[in-house]
C-alpha angles and dihedrals in degrees: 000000000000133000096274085050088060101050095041082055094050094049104050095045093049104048088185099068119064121222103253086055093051089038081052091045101046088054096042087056091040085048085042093058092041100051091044092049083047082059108053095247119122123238119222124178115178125246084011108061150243130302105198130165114247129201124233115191128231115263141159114265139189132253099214099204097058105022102239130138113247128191112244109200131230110288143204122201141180120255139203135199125178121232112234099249089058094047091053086046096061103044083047087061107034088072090078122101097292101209102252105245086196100075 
């Protein structure tokens, strides 16, 4: 689902809103996580799950063309960590007939 999913989805299922102003809500609460991961701080929403930052620590890679060992600085990345009721969700669900992707 991307961005433009989401707001399509809230808007139809909330007739009140246009769809300028759901299209305006969904990226004031997408502004509103980033700026709060930027930050440091941790992002919990209940029954979903948590968005944390996470620190990678600087090593010594590879470039796999040459050969040669490069220095990969210190990182922070987003993280993500399903709530428990999503999680049960989805493997509640994932027990449906899955489309074979074989075939």
């Amino acid at each position: 689902m991307t961005r433009s999913d989401l707001v399509e989805a809230l808007a139809s299922r909330f007739a009140q809103l246009t769809h300028r102003d759901t299209e305006f809500a969904v990226k004031a609460i997408l502004d509103a996580m980033n700026d709060a991961l930027v930050r440091g701080h941790r992002i919990e929403i209940r029954g979903f799950g948590s968005f944390s930052v996470n620190r990678r620590p600087p090593r010594q890679g590879r470039n796999p063309r040459s050969g040669e060992s490069v220095a990969i600085p210190e990182k922070r990345v987003p993280h993500f960590k399903p709530g428990k009721a999503l999680r049960e969700t989805v493997d509640s669900h994932s027990n449906a007939v899955v489309p074979d992707s074989t075939a």
